[in-house]
C-alpha positions, 0 to 999 in steps of 0.5 A, a space after each residue: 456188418 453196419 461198418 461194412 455198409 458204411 464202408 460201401 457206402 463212401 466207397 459208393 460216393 467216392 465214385 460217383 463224386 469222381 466220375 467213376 461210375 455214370 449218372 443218369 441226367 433225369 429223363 423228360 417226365 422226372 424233370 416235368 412231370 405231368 404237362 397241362 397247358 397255360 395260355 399258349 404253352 405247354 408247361 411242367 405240373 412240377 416246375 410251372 416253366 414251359 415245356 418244349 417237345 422235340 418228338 418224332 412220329 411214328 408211321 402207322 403202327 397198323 403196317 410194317 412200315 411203322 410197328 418195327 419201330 415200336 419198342 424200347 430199344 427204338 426209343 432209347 436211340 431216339 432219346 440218348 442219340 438224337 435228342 428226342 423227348 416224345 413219340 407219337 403213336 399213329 394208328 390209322 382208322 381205316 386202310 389195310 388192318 385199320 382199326 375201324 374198317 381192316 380193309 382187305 385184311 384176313 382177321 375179323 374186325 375185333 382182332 384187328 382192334 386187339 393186335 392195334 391195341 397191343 401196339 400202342 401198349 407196348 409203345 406207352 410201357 417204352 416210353 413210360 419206361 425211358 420217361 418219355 412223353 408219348 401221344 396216342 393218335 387216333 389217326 383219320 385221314 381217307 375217312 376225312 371226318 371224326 364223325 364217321 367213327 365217333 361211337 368207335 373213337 368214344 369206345 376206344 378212348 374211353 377203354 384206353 384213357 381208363 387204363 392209362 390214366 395215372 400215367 403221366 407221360 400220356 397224351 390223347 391225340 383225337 382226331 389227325 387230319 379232319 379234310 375234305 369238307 370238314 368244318 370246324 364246327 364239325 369237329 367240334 361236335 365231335 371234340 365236344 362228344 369225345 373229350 367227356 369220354 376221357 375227362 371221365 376217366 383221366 381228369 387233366 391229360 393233355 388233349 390234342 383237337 385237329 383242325 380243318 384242312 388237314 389241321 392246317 387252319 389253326 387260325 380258323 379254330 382260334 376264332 372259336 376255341 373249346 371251353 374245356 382246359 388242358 386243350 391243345 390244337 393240332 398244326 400239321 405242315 411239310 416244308 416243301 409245301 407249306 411256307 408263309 402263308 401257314 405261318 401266318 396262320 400259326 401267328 395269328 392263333 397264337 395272336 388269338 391265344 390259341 394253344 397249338 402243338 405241331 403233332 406232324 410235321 416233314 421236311 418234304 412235300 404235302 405228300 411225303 415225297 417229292 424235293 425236301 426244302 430244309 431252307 423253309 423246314 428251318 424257318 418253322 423250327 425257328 419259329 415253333 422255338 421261339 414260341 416254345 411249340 412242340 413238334 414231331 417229325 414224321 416219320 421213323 420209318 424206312 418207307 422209300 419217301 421223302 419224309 421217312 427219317 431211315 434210310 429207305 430198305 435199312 434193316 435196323 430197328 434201332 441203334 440207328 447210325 448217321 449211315 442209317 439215316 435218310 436225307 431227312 433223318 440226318 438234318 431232323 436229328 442234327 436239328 434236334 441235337 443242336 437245339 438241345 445243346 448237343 455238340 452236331 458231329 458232321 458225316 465221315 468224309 469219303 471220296 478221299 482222292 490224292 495226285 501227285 502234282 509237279 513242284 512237290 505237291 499233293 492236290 487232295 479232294 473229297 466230298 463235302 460231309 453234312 454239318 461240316 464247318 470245315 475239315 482237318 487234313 492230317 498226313 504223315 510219312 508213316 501209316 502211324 500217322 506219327 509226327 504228322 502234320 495237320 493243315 485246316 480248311 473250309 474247302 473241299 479242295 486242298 494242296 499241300 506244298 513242300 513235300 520231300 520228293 521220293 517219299 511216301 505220304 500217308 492222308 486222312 481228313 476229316 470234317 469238324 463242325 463248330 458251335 460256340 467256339 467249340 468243334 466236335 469232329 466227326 469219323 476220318 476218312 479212309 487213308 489214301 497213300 502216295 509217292 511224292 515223285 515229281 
């Protein structure tokens, strides 16, 4: 028996030292750990080095807008698929089913808060399950305040930070987007009334602090920090809207040493419609990398707006396609990929369109494909494609020369994109076939 074991064994080791069976790389929590915070950075209890999420938020799980999505196989596509190392699970206080005020909806109060409950659980056990960080959002916003609920916050996270406190993947977002009027001194009062609640029960968690003006003033919030550690401050931006003069806020908290981490972020307007800019979206990612800020994308849902990251009326819950993906979700996941080291796969060309012209030649065209350094025309004269010819080009136009009149060409093309030399290539087209006849 103990000859059989060793023999399995080796065989075992032969296998994986030759490829042939997958090994698992090591998910974010088993490579960090734990997070606690360092001067201005986010930082591995493991490693001591710097930690940078690319995460992605939910909708409010209160609606079906934002729940769908929260589940296992959900994240794992965000995480094998699109680079994703985070979630964020916003629950809004008040509106229809808010955890604080139901609105018009039909159950009492207490269910409400239950149902709610159970979301979050189930999205904290995915992301525990798939070694993924994951931040619980006490979502305000018409409620402009933290104070308006504070007694409700202090319940809430006193029963969720107790049941979660040997987790170490579990962030505590308290308070979204304090607006209106809200000063920071208010929120500090009410920071300074709510982080005890959890320090109680989970000593060194990481905790996450809004700033006024829907946590845009970061630099306001510098000039006066919280004494407690293992505090990060909330910088909330949409590209459209936001550009240099909220930067500058950024710099100058971090100037000031103020931790920060971008909790919510779009590449559309402030009100998640309207134009995406990705020319500004990207002077933010660039900025945040380089100071090794975390970010989450807002919003994995399919909510017909600017900033939903899926397509609006998808139907897939996860294993989301590039085809699945709205504007903003194919240049957030390419962004993410990239900046992780993953090769960017360009789209599928379509609209592949041939024409015979006089003198032997065929005139091709298309349509530009996102991620698309340039394209790979491939044309035979058999549907096998065998002993075909592929000619290169950075134009979506394109004319082949010297062809044999009378004969049948077969054409496909397809994009590549290039990075540190090497090319990933993406989907062909469909094959368009024409007779060489002039």
């Amino acid at each position: 028996m103990m000859r059989m074991k060793k023999i399995a064994l080796l065989m075992l080791g032969l296998l994986l030292f030759f490829g042939k069976l997958p090994v698992q790389a090591a998910t974010a929590v088993e490579q960090n750990g734990a997070l606690k915070v360092e001067g201005t950075k986010l930082v591995s209890s493991k490693t001591g080095k710097p930690v940078q999420l690319r995460g992605v938020s939910t909708h409010g799980i209160n609606w079906d807008v934002g729940y769908p999505y929260v589940s296992k196989a959900a994240f794992k596509t965000l995480r094998d698929k699109y680079s994703v190392n985070a979630v964020r699970l916003a629950m809004y206080t008040v509106e229809y089913y808010g955890y604080c005020d139901k609105g018009s909806a039909g159950e009492k109060q207490s269910q409400v808060q239950t149902v709610l409950k159970q979301r979050i659980d189930t999205g904290v056990q995915a992301a525990k399950d798939l070694g993924m960080y994951v931040i619980i959002d006490w979502h305000i916003l018409s409620d402009q305040t933290p104070l308006k609920y504070q007694e409700e916050a202090k319940t809430f996270f006193q029963e969720i930070s107790a049941k979660y406190a040997s987790y170490d993947n579990v962030m505590y977002e308290i308070c979204n987007e304090p607006n209106g009027s809200t000063s920071w001194e208010e929120i500090k009062k009410y920071a300074n009334t709510v982080i005890p609640v959890i320090r109680a029960n989970d000593g060194d968690a990481v905790i996450i602090v809004g700033t006024p003006t829907w946590s845009q003033d970061v630099d306001v919030a510098s000039k006066s920090p919280l004494t407690y550690d293992n505090i990060m401050y909330t910088l909330h931006f949409y590209a459209a809207t936001h550009k240099d003069a909220y930067r500058d806020k950024l710099r100058t908290a971090l100037d000031n040493g103020l931790p920060v981490m971008v909790t919510e972020y779009g590449v559309s307007e402030a009100s998640g419609a309207g134009a995406i800019n990705t020319t500004e979206a990207k002077k933010w990612l660039d900025l945040l990398d380089q100071n090794n800020i975390g970010y989450f994308a807002w919003s994995l849902s399919n909510k017909a707006e600017s900033a939903s990251l899926l397509k609006a009326g998808t139907q897939k819950t996860s294993g989301w396609k590039a085809a699945d993906l709205s504007k903003a979700g194919k240049w957030v996941f390419n962004q993410y990929n990239a900046r992780s080291g993953k090769p960017v796969k360009p789209d599928k060309v379509k609209s592949l369109k041939v024409k015979n012209l006089s003198g032997r030649k065929l005139k091709i065209t298309f349509k530009k494909a996102d991620n698309a350094t340039g394209y790979q025309i491939c044309y035979a004269t058999n549907n096998k494609f065998k002993k075909s010819v592929v000619k290169k080009t950075k134009k979506t136009s394109y004319t082949l020369k010297k062809l044999k009149k009378g004969k049948t060409y077969y054409v496909k093309v397809r994009a590549y994109h290039t990075k540190n030399g090497r090319n990933s290539y993406g989907a062909y087209s469909a094959v368009c076939r024409v007779k060489v006849k002039k």
